[in-house]
C-alpha positions in Angstrom: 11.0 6.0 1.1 11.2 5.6 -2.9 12.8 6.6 -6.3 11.3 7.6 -8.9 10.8 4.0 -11.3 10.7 2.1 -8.0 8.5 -1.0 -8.4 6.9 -1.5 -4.8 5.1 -4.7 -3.2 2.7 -5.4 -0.6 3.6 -9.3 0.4 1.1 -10.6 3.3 3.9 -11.8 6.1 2.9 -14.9 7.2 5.4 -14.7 10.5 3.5 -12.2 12.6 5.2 -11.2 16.0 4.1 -13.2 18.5 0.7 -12.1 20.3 -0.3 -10.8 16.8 -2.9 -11.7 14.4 -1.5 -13.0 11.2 -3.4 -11.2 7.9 -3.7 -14.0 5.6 -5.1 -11.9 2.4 -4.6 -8.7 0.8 -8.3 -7.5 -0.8 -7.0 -4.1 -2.4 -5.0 -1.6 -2.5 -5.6 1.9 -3.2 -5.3 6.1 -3.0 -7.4 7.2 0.0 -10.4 9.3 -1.5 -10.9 12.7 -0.7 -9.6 16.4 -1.8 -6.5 16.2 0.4 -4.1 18.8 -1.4 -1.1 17.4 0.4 -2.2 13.7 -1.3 -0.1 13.9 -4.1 0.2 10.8 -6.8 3.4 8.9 -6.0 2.2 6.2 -8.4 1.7 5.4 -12.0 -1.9 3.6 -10.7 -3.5 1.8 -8.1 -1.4 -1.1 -7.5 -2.8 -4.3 -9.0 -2.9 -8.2 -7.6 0.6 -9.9 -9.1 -0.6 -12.9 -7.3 -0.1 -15.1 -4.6 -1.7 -12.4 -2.4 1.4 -10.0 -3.9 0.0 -6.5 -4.8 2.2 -4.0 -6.8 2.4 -0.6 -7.9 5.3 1.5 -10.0 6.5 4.7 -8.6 6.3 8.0 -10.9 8.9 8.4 -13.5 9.3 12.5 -12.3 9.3 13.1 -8.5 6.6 15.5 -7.4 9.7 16.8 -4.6 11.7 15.0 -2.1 9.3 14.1 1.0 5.9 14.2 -0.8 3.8 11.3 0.6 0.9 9.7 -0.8 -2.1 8.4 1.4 -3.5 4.7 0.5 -6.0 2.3 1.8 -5.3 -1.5 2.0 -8.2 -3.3 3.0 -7.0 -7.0 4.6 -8.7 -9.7 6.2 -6.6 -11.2 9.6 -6.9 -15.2 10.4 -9.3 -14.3 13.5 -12.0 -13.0 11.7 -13.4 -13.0 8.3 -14.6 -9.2 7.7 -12.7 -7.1 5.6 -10.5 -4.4 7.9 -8.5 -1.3 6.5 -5.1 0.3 7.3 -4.6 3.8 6.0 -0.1 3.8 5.5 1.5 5.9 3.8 4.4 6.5 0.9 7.2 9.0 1.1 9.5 10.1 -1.8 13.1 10.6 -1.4 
């Protein structure tokens, strides 16, 4: 969960848990497209590529309410193959 102001980073984890397939890069990250009412923005942008495969994005300076979430893509690529995949998380406000 997150504040309003929060600065929050997607970091690749090079340590997967054993049996797992380690993602080795970060392609994007961004709000899921669609007319999802319940979608609200939870931040400023789409987060952008810091570097080093670090991706961040700042958190709304007024909180749309406690518990609103925002649904984002992040499109990866996993040391076992070399097409891009995408995970669908999600962000939740205080």
């Amino acid at each position: 969960m997150f504040d309003v102001n929060d600065v929050v980073q997607w970091v690749v984890d090079s340590t997967p848990p054993n049996g797992a397939t380690a993602i080795y890069s970060i392609e994007n990250v961004y709000k899921k497209p669609g007319n999802d009412p319940l979608n609200v923005s939870l931040l400023t942008a789409d987060p952008t590529n810091v570097g080093n495969d670090v991706w961040q994005g700042n958190v709304v300076s007024t909180s749309p309410g406690s518990g609103k979430r925002e649904r984002y893509n992040i499109d990866y690529k996993r040391t076992s193959t070399d097409s891009t995949q995408t995970d669908d998380p999600k962000i939740q406000m205080n």
